[in-house]
C-alpha positions as CSV (number, residue, x, y, z in Angstrom):
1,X,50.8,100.4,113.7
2,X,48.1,101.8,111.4
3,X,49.9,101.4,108.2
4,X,51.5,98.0,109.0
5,X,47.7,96.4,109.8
6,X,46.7,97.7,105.8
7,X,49.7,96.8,104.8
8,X,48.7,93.2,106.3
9,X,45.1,93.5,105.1
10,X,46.4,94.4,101.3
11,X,48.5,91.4,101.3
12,X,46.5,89.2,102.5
13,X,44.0,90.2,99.8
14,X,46.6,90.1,97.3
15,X,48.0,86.5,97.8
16,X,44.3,85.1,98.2
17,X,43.6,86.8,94.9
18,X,47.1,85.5,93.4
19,X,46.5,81.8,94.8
20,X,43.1,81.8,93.0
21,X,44.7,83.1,89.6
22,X,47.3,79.9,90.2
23,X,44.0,77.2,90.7
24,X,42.5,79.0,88.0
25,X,45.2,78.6,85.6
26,X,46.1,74.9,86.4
27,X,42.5,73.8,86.3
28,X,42.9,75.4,82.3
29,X,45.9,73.3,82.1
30,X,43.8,70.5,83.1
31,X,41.0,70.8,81.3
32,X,43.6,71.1,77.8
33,X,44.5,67.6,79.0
34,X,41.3,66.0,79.3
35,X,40.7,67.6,75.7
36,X,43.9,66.1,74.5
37,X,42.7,62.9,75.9
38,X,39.5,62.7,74.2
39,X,41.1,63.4,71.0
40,X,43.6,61.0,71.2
41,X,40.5,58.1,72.0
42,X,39.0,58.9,69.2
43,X,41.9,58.5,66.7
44,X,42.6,55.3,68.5
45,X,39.0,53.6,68.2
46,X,39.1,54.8,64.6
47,X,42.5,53.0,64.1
48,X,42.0,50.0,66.2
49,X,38.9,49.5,67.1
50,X,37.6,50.2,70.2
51,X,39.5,52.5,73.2
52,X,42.0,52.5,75.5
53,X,42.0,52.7,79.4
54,X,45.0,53.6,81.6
55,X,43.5,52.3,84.7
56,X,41.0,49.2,85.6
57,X,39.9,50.7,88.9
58,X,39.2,54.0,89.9
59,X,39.9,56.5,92.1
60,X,43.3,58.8,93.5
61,X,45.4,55.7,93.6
62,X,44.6,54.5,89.8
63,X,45.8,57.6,88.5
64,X,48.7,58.8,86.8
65,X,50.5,60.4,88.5
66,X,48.6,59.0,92.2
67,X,46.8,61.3,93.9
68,X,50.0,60.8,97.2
69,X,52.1,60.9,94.1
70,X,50.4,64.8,93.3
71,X,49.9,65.5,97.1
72,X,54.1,64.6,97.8
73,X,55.2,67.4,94.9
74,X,54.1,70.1,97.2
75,X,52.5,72.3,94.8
76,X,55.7,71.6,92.1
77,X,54.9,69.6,89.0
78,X,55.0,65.9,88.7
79,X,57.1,65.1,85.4
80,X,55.7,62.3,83.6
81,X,57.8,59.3,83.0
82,X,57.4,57.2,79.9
83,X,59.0,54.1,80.9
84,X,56.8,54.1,84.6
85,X,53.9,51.3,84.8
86,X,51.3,54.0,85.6
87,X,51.9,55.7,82.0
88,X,52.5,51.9,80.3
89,X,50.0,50.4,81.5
90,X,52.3,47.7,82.6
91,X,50.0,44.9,84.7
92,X,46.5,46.0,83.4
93,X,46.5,42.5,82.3
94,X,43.3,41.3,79.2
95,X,40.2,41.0,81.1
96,X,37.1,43.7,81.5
97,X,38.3,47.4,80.6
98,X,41.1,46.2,79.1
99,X,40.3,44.2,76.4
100,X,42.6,42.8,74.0
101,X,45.7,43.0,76.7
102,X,48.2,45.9,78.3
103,X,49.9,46.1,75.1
104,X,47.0,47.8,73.3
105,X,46.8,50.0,76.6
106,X,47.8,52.8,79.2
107,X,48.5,56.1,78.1
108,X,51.4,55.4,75.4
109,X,49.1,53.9,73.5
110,X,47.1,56.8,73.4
111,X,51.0,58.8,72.8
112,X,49.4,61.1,75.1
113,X,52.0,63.2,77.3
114,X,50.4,66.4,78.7
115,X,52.1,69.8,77.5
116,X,55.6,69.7,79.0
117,X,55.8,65.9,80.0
118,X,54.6,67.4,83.4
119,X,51.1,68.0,85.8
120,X,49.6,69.0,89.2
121,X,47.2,66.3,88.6
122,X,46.7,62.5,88.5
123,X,45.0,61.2,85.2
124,X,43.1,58.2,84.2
125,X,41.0,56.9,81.4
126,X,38.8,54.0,81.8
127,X,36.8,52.6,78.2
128,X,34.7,49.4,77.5
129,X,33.0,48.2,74.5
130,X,29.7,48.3,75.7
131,X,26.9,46.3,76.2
132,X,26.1,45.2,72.6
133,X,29.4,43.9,72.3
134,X,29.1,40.9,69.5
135,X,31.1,38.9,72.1
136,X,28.6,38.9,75.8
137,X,31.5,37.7,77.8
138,X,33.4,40.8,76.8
139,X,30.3,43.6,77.4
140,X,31.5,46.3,80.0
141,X,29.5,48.4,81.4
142,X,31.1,51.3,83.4
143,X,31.2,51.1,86.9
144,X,28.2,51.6,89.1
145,X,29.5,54.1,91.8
146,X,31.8,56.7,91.9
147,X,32.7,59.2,88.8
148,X,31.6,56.2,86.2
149,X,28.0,56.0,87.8
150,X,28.4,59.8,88.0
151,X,28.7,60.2,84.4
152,X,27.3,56.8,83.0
153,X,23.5,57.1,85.1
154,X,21.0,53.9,85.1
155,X,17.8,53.5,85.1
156,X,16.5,54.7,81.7
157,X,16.7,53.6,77.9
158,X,18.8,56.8,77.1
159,X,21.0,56.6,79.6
160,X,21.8,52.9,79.0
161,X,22.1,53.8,75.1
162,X,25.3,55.6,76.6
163,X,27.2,52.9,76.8
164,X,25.9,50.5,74.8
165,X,28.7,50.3,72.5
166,X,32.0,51.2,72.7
167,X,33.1,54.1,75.6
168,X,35.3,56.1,77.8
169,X,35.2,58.6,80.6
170,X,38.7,60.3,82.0
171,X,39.3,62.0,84.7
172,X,41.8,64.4,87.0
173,X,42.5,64.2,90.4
174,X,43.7,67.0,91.7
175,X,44.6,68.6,95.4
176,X,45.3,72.2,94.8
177,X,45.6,73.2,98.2
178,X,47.8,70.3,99.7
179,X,45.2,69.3,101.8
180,X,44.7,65.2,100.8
181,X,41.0,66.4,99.9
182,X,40.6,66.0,96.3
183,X,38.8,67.5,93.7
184,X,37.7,65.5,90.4
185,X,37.5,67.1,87.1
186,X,36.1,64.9,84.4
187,X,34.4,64.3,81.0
188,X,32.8,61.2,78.8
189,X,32.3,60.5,75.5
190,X,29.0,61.3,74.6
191,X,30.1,65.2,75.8
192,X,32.7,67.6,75.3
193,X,31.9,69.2,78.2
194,X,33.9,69.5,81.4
195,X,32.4,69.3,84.6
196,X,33.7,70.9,87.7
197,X,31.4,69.2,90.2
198,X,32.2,68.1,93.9
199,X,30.7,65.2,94.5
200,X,31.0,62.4,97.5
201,X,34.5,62.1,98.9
202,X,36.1,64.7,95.5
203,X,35.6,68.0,97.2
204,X,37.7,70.4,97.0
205,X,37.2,73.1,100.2
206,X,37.6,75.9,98.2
């Protein structure tokens, strides 16, 4: 009875340690993306003009693949599909975040694909062209609340200089542990760094 309880203890240890390895190597696999991401933006505001977004809202249900989407794999990859609305872009529509209509949106314009064509996470990318946009009836300023207030703050000159012409911020949803909390990983423009932050209802119980 001795041995067997180690034995129980040992594994126990050893598929804690083993399920922490996994998070640890798909958060890597995440954080590749949202690099990926970034680079693509910036060779598409240097060809067209201003940046792309993949989503006008935000949240788990804006993203690529959705956050129930992520959740219903059960811990298996979600393979990407070019031809699905959520990659396209497809009803995005011409209005704020998505100037200049779908067709110069969503991630195919980008002709981002993560490595594989496949993910444990949901992505988005949301752009604007700023406040000193020639046009005032097209400024965009990023969202108040959520991961857009998060990364774009107000209240001060330097913040507000952050989006005062074109910008972007992506993001990952992600649920490692099947749970339906999620946990956001993210990144802006004006940074390359990721931040793994919990913050309001993107908390990962870890």
């Amino acid at each position: 009875m001795t041995v067997v309880t180690i034995l129980g203890v040992l594994a126990t240890i050893a598929i804690g340690a083993y399920t922490r390895q996994i998070r640890k190597a798909r958060k890597a696999e995440v954080i590749g993306d949202l690099s990926a991401i970034t680079l693509r933006q910036k060779t598409f505001l240097s060809v067209n003009g201003h940046y792309a977004s993949s989503a006008r809202t935000e949240g788990a249900s804006a993203t690529y693949p959705t956050g129930s989407q992520v959740t219903a794999t059960n811990g298996t990859e979600f393979h990407w599909e070019p031809e699905a609305g959520g990659y396209t872009g497809e009803g995005l529509g011409d209005g704020e975040y998505t100037r200049g209509g779908e067709s110069m949106h969503g991630f195919d314009a980008l002709r981002f694909m993560p490595e594989g064509g496949r993910s444990y996470c949901g992505y988005a990318t949301t752009s604007g062209w700023g406040t000193d946009a020639t046009d005032d009836e097209g400024a965009d300023e990023p969202p108040e609340d959520g991961i857009g207030g998060l990364l774009f703050p107000r209240g001060t000159p330097e913040a507000e200089s952050l989006y005062s012409r074109d910008w972007f911020y992506s993001y990952a949803i992600c649920d490692f542990d099947l749970d339906g909390t999620y946990w956001a990983l993210r990144t802006a423009s004006y940074t390359s760094d990721i931040n793994f932050t919990s913050f309001g209802e993107y908390a990962e119980n870890e």
